[in-house]
N, C-alpha and C positions, 0 to 999 in steps of 0.2 A: 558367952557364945561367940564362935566366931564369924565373921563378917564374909560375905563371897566376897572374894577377888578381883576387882577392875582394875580395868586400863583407860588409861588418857594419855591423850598425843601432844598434851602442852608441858610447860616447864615452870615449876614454880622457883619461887626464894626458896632456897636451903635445900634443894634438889642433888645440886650436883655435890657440895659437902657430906650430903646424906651417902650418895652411890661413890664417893670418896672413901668414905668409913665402911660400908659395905665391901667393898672390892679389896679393901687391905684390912677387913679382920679374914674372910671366907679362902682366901686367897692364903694368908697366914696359916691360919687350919687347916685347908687341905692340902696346899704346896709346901708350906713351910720359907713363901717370898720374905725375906728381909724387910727391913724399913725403907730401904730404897723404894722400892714396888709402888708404895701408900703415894711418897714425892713423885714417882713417872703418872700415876693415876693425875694425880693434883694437876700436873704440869698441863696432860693434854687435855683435862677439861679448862683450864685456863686459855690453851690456846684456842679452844673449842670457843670459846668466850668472844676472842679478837675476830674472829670468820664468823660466826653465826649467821643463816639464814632463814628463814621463816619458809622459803619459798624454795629449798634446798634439802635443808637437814627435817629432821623425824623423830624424836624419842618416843619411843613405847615405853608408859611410865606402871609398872604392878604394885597394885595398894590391898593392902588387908588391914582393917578396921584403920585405916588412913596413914599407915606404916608404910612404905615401900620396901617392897620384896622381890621383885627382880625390875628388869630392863632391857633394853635393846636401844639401838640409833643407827639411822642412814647419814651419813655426813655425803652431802655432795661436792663432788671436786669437781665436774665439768654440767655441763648439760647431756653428759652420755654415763656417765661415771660415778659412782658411789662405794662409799665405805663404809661396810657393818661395823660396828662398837659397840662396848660396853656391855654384852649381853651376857648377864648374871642372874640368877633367881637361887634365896633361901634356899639352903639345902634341904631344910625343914618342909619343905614343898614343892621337893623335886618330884618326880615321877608321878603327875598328877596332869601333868597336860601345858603346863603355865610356858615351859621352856619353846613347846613347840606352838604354843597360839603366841608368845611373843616375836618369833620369826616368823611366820606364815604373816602376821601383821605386817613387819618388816619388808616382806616381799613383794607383799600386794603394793604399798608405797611406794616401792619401786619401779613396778609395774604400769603403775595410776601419772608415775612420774616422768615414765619415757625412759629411765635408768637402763640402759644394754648391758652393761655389765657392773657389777658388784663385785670387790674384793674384799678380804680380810688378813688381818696378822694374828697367829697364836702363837703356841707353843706346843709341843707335842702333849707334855702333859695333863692337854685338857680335851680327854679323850671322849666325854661326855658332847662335847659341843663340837666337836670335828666330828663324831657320828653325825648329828644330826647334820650339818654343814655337806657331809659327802651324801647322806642320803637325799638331798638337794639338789644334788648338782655338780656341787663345786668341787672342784679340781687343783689340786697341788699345786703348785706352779716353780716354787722355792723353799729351799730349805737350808739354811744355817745354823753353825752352831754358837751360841754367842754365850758369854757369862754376863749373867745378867740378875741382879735382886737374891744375889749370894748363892748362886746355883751356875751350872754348864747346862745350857736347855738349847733346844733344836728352836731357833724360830722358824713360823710355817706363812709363810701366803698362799692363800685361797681365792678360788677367781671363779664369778659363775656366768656367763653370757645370758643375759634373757632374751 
């Protein structure tokens, strides 16, 4: 039987290697990103690693029966300023509410934080999360086209004022 769903705002050992392996198999399947993808993944949780704040950053960490299944993070870059990451949930447990309680989490942190504005980077192809993202708020801002993880994809920045 399966276990409900929580969320926790802290970080454990084997966290980020976990949403690592997440993000480049889900990512593979439904994109079809190369191996590249997995190494840019790896890279900016590493850098993630050299900046961390406690008093800044945010993960929203999704567990079922103690598995991680999706996620979310604020990275703080100023005392006005933040950046959404990482925000992924099992496909296997899409359409059940988890994608939109891990942003709403996200927001309110922002919020609770003094955060004015919040940006993001996608790609157009991730048409599921740029719904939710617009129905939010957030506003286009830029758009390039780059080759990137064995693909030509539009990158998108997203900008929301609070």
């Amino acid at each position: 039987m399966k276990q409900e769903i929580t969320i926790r705002e802290s970080l454990n050992a084997g966290d980020l290697g976990y949403l690592t392996y997440l993000h480049a198999k889900i990512y593979k399947n439904e994109c079809h990103y190369d191996l590249e993808f997995e190494g840019y993944v790896c890279k900016t949780f590493y850098d993630f690693t050299k900046r961390y704040s406690a008093d800044r950053d945010r993960f929203f960490i999704a567990e079922q029966d103690g598995v991680i299944v999706g996620s979310i993070a604020i990275l703080g870059h100023s005392d006005n300023e933040a950046q959404l990451r990482w925000f992924l949930v099992e496909p296997k447990l899409r359409g059940l509410g988890l994608g939109q309680t891990l942003f709403k989490k996200s927001m309110a942190y922002c919020k609770m934080r003094g955060y004015g504005k919040v940006w993001l980077l996608t790609t157009s192809d991730q048409e599921k999360a740029i719904s939710i993202y617009e129905k939010e708020g957030f506003k286009l801002i830029r758009e390039e086209a780059q080759t990137m993880w064995g693909r030509v994809l539009l990158e998108r920045e997203y900008e929301l004022n609070l």
